[in-house]
Backbone of each chain as nested JSON, in Angstrom:
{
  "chains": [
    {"id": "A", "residues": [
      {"number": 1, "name": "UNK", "atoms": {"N": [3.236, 14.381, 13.565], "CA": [3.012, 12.985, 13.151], "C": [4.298, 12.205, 13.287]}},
      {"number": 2, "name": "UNK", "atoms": {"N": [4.34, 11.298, 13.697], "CA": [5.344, 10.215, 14.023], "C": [5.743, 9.671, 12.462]}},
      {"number": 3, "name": "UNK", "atoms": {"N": [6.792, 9.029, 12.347], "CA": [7.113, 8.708, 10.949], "C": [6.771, 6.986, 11.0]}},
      {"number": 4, "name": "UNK", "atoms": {"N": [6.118, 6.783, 9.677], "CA": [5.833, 5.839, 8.975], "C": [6.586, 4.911, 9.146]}},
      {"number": 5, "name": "UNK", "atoms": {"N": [7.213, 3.607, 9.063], "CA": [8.054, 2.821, 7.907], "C": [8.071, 1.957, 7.423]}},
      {"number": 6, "name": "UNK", "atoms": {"N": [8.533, 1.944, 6.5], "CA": [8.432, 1.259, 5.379], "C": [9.784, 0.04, 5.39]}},
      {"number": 7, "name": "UNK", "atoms": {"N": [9.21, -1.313, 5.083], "CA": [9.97, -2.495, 5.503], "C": [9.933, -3.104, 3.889]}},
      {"number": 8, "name": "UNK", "atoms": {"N": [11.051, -3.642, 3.121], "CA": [11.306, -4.154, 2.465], "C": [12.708, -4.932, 2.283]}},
      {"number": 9, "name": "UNK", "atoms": {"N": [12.646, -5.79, 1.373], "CA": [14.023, -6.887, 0.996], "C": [14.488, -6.802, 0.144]}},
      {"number": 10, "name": "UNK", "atoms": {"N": [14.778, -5.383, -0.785], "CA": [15.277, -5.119, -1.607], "C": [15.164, -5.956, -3.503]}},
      {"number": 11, "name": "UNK", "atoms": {"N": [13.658, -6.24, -2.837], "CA": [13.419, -6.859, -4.765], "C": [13.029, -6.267, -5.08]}},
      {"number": 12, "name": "UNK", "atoms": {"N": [12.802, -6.076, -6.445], "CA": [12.415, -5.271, -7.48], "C": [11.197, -4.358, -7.474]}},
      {"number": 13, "name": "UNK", "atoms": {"N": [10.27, -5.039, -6.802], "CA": [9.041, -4.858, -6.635], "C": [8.959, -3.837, -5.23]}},
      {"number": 14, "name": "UNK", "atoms": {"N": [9.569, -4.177, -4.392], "CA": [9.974, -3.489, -3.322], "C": [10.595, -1.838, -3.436]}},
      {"number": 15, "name": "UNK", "atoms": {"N": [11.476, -1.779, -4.279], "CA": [12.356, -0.655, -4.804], "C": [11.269, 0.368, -5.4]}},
      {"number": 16, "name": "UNK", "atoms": {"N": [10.568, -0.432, -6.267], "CA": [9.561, 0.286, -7.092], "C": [8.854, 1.213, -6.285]}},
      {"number": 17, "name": "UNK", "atoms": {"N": [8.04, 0.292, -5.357], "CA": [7.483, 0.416, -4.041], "C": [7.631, 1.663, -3.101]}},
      {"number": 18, "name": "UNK", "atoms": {"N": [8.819, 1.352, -2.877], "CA": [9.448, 2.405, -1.748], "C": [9.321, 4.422, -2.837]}},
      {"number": 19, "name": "UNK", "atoms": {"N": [9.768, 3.74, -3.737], "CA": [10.126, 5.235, -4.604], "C": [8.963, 6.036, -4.539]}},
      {"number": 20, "name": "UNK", "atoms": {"N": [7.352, 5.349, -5.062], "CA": [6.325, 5.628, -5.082], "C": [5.945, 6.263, -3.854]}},
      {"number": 21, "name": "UNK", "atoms": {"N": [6.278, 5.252, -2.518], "CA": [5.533, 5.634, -0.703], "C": [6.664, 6.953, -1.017]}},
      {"number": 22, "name": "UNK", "atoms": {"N": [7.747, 6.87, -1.074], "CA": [8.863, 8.387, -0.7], "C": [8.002, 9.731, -1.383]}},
      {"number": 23, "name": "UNK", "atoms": {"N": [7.652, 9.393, -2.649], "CA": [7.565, 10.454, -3.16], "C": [6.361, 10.754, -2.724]}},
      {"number": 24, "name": "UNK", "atoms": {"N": [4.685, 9.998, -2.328], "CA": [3.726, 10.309, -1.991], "C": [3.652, 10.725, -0.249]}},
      {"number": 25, "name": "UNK", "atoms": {"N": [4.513, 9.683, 0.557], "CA": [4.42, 10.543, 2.018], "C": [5.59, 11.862, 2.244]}},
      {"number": 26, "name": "UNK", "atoms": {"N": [6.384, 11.632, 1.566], "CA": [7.459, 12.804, 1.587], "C": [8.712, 12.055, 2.549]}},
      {"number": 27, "name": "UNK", "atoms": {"N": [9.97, 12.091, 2.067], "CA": [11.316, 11.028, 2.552], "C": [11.095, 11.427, 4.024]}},
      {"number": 28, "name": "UNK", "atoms": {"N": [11.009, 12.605, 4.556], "CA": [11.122, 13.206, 5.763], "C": [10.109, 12.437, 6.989]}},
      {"number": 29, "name": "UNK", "atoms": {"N": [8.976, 11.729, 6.177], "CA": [8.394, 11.322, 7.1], "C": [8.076, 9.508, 6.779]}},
      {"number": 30, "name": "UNK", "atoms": {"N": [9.573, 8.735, 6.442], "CA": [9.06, 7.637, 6.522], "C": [10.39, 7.078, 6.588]}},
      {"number": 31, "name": "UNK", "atoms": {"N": [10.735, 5.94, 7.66], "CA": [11.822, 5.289, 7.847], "C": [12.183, 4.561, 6.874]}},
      {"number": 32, "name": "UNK", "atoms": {"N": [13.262, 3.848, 5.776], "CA": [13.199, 2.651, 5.02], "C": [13.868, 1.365, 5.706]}},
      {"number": 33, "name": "UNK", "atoms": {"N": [13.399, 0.6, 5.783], "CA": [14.215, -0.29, 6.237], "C": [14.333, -1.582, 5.534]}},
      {"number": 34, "name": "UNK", "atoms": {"N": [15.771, -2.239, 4.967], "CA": [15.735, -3.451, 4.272], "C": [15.886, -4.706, 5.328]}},
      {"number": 35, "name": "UNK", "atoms": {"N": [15.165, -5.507, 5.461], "CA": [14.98, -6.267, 6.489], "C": [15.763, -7.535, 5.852]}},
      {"number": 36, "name": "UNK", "atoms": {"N": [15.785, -7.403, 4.383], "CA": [16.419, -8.318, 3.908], "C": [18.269, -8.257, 4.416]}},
      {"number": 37, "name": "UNK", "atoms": {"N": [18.638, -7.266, 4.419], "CA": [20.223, -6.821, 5.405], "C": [19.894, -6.374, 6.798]}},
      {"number": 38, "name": "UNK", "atoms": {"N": [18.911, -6.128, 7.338], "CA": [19.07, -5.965, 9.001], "C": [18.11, -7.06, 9.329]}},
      {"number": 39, "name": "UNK", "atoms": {"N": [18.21, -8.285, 9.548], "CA": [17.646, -9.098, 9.939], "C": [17.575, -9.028, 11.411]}},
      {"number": 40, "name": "UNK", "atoms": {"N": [18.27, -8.082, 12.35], "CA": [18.038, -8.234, 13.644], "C": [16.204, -7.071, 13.656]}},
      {"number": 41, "name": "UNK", "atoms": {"N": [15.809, -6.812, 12.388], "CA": [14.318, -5.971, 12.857], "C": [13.484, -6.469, 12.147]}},
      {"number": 42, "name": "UNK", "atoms": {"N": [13.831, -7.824, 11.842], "CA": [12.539, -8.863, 11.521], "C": [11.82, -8.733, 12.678]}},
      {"number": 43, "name": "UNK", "atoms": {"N": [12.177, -9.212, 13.881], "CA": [10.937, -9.418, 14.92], "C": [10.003, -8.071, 14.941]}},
      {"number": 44, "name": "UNK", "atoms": {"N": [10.517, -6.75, 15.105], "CA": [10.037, -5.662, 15.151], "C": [9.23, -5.614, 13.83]}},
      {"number": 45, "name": "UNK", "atoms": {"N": [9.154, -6.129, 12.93], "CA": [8.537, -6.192, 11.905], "C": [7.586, -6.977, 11.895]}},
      {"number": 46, "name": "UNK", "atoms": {"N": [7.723, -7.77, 12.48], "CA": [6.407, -9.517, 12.744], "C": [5.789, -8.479, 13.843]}},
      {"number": 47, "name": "UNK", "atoms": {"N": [6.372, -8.405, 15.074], "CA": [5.373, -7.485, 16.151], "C": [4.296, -6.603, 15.22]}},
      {"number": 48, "name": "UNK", "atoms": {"N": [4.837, -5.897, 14.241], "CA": [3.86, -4.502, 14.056], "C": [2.769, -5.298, 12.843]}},
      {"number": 49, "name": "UNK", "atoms": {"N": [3.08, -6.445, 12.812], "CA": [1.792, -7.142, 11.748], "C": [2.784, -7.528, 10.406]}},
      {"number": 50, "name": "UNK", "atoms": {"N": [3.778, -7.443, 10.207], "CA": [3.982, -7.437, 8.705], "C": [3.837, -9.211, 8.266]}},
      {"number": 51, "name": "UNK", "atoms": {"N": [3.456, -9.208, 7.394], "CA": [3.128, -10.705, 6.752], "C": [4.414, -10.624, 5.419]}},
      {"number": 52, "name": "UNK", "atoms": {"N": [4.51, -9.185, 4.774], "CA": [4.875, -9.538, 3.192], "C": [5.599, -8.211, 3.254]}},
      {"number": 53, "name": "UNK", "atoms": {"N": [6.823, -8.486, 2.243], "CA": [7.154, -7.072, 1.996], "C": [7.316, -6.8, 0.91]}},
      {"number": 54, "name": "UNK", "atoms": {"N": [6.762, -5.793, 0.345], "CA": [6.798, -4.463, 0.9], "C": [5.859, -4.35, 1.637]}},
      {"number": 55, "name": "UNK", "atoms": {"N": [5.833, -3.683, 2.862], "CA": [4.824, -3.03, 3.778], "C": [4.929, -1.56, 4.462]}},
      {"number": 56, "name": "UNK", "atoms": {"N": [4.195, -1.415, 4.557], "CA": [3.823, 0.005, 5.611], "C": [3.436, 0.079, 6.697]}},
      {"number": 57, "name": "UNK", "atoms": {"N": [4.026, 0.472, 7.302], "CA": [3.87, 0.344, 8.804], "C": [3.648, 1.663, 9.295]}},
      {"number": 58, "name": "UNK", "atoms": {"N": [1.695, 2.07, 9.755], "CA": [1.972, 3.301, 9.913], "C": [2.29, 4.249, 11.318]}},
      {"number": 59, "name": "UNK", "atoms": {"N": [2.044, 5.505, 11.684], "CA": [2.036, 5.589, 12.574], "C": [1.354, 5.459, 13.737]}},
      {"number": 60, "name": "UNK", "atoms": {"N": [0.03, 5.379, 13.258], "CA": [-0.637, 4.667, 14.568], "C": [-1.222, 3.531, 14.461]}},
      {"number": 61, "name": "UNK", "atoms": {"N": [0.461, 2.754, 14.166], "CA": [0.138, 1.101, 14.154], "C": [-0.141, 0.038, 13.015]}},
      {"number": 62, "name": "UNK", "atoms": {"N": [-0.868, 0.326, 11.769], "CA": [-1.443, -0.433, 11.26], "C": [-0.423, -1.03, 10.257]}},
      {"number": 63, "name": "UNK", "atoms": {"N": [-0.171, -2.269, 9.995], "CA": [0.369, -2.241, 8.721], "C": [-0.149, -2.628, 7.415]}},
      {"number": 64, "name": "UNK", "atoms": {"N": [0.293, -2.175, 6.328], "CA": [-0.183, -2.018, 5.316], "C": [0.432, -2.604, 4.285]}},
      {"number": 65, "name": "UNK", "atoms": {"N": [0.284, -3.767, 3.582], "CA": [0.729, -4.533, 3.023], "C": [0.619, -4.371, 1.359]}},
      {"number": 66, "name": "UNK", "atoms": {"N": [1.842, -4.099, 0.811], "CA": [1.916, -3.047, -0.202], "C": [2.086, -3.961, -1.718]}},
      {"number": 67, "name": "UNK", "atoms": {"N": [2.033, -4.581, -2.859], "CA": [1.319, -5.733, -3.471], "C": [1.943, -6.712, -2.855]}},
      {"number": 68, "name": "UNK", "atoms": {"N": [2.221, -7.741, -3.522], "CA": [3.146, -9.076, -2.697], "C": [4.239, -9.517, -3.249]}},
      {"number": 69, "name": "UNK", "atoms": {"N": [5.162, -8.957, -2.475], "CA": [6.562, -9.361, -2.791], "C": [7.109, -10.378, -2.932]}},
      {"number": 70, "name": "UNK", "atoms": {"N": [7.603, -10.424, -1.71], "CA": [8.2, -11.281, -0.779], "C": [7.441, -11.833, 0.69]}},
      {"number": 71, "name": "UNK", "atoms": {"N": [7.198, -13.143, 0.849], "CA": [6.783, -13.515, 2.313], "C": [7.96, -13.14, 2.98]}},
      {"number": 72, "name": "UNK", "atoms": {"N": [7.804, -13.311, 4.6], "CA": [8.599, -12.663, 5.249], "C": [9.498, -13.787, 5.652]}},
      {"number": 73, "name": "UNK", "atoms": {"N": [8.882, -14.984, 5.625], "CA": [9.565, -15.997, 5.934], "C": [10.834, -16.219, 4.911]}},
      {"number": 74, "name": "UNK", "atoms": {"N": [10.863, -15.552, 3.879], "CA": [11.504, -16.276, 2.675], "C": [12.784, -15.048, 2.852]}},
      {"number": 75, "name": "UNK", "atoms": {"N": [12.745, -13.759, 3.331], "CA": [13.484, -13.259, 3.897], "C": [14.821, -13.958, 5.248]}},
      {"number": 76, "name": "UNK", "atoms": {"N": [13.766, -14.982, 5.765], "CA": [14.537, -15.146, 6.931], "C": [15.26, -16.07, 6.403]}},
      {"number": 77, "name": "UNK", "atoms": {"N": [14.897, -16.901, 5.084], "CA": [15.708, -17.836, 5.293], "C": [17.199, -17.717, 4.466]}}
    ]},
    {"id": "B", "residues": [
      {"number": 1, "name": "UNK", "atoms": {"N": [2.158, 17.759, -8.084], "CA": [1.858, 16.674, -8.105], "C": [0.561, 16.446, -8.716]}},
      {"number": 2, "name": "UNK", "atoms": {"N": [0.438, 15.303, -9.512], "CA": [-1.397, 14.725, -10.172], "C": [-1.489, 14.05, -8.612]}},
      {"number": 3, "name": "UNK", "atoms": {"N": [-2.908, 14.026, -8.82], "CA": [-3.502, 13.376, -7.242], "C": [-3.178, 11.642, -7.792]}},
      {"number": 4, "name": "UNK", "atoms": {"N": [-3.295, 11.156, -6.506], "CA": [-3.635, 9.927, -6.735], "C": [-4.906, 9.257, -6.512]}},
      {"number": 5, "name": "UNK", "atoms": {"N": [-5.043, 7.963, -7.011], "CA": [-6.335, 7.351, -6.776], "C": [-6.649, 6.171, -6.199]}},
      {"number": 6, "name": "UNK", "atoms": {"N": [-7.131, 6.199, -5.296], "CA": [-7.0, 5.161, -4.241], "C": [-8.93, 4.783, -4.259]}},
      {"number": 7, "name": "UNK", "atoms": {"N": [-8.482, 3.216, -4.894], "CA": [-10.24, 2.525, -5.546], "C": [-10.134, 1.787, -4.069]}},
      {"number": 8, "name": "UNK", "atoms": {"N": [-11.647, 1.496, -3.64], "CA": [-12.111, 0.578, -2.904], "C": [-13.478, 0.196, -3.194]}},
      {"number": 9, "name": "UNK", "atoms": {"N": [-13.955, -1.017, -2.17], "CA": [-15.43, -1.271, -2.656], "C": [-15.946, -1.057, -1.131]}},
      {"number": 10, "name": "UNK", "atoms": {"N": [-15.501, -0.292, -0.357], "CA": [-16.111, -0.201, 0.782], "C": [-16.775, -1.585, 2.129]}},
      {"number": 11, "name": "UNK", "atoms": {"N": [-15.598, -2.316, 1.903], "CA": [-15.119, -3.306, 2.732], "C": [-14.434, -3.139, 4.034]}},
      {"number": 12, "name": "UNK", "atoms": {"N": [-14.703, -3.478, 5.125], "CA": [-13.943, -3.047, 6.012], "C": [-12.198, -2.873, 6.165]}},
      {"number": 13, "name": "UNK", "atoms": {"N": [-11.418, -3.292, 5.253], "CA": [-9.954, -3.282, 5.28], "C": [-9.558, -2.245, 4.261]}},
      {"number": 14, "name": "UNK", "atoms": {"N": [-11.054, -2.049, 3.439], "CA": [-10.717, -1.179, 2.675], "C": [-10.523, 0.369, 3.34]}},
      {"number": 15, "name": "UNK", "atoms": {"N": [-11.922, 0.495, 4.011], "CA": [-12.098, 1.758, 4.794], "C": [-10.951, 2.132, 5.704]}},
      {"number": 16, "name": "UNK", "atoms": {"N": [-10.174, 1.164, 6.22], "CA": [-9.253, 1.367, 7.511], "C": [-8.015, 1.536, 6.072]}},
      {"number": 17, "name": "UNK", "atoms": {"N": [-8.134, 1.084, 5.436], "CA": [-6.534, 1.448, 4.767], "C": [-6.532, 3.028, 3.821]}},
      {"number": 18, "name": "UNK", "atoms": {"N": [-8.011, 3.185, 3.882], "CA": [-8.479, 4.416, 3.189], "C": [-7.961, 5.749, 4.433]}},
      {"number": 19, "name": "UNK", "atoms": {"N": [-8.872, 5.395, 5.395], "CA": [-8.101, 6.314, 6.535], "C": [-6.653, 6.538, 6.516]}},
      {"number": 20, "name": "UNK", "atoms": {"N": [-5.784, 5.437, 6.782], "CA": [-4.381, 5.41, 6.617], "C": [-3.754, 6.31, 5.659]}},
      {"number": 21, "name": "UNK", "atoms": {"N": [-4.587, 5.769, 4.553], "CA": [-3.814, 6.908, 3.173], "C": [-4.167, 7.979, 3.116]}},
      {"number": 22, "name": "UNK", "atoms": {"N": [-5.05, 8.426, 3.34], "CA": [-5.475, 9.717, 3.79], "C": [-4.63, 10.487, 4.991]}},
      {"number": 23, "name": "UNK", "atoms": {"N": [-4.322, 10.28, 6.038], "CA": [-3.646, 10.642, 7.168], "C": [-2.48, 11.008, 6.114]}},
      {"number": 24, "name": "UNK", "atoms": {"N": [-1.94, 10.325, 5.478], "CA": [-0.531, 9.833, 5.125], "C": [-0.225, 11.205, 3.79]}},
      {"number": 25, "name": "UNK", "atoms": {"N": [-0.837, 10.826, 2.958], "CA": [-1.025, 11.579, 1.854], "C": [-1.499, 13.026, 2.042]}},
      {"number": 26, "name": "UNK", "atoms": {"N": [-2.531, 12.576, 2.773], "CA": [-3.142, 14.078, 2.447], "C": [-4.735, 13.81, 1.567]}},
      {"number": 27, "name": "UNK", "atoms": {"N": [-5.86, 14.682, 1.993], "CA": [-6.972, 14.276, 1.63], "C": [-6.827, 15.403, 0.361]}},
      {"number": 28, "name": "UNK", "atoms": {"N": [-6.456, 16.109, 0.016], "CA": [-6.145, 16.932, -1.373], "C": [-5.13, 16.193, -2.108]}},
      {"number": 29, "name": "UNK", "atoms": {"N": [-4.655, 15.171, -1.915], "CA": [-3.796, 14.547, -3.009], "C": [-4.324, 13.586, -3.274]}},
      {"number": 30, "name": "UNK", "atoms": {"N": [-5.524, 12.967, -2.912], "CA": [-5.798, 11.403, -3.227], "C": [-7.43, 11.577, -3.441]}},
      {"number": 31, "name": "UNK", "atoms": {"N": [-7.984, 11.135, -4.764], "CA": [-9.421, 10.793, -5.039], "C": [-10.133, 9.555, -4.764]}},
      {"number": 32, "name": "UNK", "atoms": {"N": [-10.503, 9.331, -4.119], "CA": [-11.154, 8.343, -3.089], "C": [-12.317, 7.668, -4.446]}},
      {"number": 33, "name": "UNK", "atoms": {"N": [-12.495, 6.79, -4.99], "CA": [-13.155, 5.949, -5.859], "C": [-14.097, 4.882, -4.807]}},
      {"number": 34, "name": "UNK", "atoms": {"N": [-15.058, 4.642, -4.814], "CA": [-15.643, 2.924, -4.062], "C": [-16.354, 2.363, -5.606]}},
      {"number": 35, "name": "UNK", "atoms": {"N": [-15.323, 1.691, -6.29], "CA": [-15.938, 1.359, -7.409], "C": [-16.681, 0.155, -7.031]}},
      {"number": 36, "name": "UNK", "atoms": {"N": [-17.501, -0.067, -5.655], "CA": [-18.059, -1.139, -5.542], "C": [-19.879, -0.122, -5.766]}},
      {"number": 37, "name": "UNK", "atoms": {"N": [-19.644, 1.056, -5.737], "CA": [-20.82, 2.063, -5.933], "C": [-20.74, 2.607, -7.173]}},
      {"number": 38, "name": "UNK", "atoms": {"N": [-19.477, 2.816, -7.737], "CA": [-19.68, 3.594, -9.137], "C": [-18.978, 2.342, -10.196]}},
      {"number": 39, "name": "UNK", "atoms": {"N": [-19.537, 1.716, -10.565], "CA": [-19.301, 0.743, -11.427], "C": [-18.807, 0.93, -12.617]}},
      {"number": 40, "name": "UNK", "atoms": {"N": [-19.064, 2.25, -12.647], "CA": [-18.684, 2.376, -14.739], "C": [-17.567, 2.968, -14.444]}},
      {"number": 41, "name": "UNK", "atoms": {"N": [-16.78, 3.125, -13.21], "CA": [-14.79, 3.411, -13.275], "C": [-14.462, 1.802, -13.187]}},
      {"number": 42, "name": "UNK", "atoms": {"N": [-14.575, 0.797, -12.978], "CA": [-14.123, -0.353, -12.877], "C": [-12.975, -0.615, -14.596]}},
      {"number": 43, "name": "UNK", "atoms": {"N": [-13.935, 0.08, -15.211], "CA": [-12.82, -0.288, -16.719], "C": [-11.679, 0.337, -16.526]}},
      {"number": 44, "name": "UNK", "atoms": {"N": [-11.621, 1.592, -15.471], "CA": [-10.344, 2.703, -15.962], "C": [-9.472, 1.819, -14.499]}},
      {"number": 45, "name": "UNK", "atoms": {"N": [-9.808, 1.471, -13.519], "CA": [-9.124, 0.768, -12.612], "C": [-8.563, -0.473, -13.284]}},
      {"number": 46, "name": "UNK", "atoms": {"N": [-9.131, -1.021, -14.293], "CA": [-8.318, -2.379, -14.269], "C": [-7.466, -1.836, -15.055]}},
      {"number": 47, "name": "UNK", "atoms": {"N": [-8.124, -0.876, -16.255], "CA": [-6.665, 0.01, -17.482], "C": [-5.65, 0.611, -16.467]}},
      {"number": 48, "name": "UNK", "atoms": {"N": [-5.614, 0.733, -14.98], "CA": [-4.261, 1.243, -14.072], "C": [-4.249, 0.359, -13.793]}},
      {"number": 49, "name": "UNK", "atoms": {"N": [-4.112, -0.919, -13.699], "CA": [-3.403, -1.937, -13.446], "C": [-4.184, -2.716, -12.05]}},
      {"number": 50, "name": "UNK", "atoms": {"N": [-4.946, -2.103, -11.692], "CA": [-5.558, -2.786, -10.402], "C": [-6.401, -4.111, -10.516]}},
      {"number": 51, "name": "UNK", "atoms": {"N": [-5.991, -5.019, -9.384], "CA": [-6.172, -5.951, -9.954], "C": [-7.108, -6.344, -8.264]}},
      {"number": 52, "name": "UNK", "atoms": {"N": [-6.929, -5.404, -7.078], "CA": [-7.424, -6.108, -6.236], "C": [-7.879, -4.765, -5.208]}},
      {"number": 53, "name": "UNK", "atoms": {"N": [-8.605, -4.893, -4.49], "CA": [-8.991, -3.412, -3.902], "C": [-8.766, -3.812, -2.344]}},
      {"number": 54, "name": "UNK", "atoms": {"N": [-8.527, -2.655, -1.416], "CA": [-8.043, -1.323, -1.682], "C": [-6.452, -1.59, -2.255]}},
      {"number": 55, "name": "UNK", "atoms": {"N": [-6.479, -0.58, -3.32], "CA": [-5.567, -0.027, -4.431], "C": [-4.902, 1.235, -4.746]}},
      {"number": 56, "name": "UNK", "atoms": {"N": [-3.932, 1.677, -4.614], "CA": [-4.1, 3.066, -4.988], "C": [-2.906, 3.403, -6.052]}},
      {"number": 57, "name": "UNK", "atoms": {"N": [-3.436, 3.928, -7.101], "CA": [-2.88, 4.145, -8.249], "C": [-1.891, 5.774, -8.238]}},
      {"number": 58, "name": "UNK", "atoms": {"N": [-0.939, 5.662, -8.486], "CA": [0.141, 7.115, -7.886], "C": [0.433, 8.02, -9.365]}},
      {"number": 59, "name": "UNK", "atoms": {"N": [0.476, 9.018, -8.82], "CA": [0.745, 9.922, -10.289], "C": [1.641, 9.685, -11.563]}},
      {"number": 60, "name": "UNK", "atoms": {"N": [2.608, 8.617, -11.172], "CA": [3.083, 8.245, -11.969], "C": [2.728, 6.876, -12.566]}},
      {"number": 61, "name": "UNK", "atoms": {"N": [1.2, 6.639, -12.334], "CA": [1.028, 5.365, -12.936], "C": [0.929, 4.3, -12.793]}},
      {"number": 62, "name": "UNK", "atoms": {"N": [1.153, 3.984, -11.212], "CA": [1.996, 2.975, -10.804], "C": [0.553, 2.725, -9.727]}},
      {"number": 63, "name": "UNK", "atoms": {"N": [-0.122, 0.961, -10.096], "CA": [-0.929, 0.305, -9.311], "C": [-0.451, -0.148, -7.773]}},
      {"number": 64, "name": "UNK", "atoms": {"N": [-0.541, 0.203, -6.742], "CA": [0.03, -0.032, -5.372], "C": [-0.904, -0.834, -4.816]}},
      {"number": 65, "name": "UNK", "atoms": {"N": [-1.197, -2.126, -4.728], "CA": [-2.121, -3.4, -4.268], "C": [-2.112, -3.316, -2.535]}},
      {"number": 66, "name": "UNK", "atoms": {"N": [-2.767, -2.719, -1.805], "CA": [-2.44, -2.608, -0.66], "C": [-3.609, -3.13, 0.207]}},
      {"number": 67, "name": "UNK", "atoms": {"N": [-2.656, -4.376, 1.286], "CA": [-3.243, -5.329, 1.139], "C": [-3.717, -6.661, 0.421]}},
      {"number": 68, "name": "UNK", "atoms": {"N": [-4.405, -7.572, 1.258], "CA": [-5.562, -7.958, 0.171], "C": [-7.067, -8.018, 0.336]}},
      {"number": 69, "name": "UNK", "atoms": {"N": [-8.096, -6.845, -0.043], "CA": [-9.265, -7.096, 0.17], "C": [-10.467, -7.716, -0.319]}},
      {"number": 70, "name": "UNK", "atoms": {"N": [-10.817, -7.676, -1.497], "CA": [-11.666, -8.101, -2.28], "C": [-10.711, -8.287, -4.086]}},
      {"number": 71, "name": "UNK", "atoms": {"N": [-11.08, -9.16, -4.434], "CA": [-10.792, -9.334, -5.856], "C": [-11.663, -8.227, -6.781]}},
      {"number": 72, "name": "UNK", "atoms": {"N": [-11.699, -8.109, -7.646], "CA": [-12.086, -6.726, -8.457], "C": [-12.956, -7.374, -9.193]}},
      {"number": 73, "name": "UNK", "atoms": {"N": [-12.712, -8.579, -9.327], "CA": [-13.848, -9.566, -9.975], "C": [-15.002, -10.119, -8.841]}},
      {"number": 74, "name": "UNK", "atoms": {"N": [-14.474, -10.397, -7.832], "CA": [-16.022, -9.948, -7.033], "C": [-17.008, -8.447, -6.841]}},
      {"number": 75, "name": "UNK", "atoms": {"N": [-16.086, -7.693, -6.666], "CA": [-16.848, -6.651, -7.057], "C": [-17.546, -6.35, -8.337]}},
      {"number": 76, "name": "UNK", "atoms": {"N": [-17.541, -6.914, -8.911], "CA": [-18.155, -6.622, -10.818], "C": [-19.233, -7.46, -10.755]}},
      {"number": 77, "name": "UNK", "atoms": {"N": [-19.376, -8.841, -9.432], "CA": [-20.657, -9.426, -9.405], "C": [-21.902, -8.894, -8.664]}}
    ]}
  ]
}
C-alpha cells in the first residue's frame, strides 16, 4: 500500500487530528505534512481535492476531509 | 487497541469514505454503524460527539467529522 497523507496547518484541531489518523493508520504509513510552513505543497494539495485542513489524502486518491479546521485559502493567506 | 466506530447513513460519500477507512484501518478495527438503518444508536453517536455523518469515533474518544455528508438531524427525520 502506498502511504496516505495527511495535510494540515498546525491548529489545534489539526494536531488533535493527526495524533488520532497516526495512531489508527500506523506513523509508517502516512506522510504529515504542515502546509501551513511548506506552502510550496499547497498546489499538490488543491490538485488531490483538499478544500479544508485537516485532510486525508488517500492512497488511491481520494481526499478525505477530516472535521473543519481551517479553509485552505486562509492558509495561503 | 478498542475498535473504532465509524457511523454513516448510507449516502453515497458516506459509502466511499467507509471503503477508505476500511482499506486504511483495517476491517477488524472499525465497527461499521448506518445509523440511518439502526436508529436506536443515534443517542450513543451524538453522546461521541458526532455531529455529522460519515464520522468515525477512535478509541480514544475522539469524534473525527469526515467530510461533510448528511447532518445527523436529517437522518433522525
Amino acid at each position: 500500500m502506498n502511504k496516505s497523507i495527511f495535510y494540515h496547518a498546525g491548529c489545534p484541531v489539526c494536531i488533535s487530528a493527526e495524533q488520532d489518523i497516526v495512531n489508527l493508520i500506523g506513523t509508517e504509513n502516512v506522510e504529515i505534512v504542515n502546509i501551513g510552513e511548506i506552502k510550496s505543497r499547497i498546489p499538490e494539495a488543491e490538485n488531490a481535492g483538499v478544500k479544508s485542513v485537516p485532510a486525508l489524502v488517500t492512497p488511491n486518491g481520494n481526499a478525505l476531509h477530516i472535521n473543519f479546521g481551517a479553509s485552505i485559502d486562509d492558509v495561503k493567506a
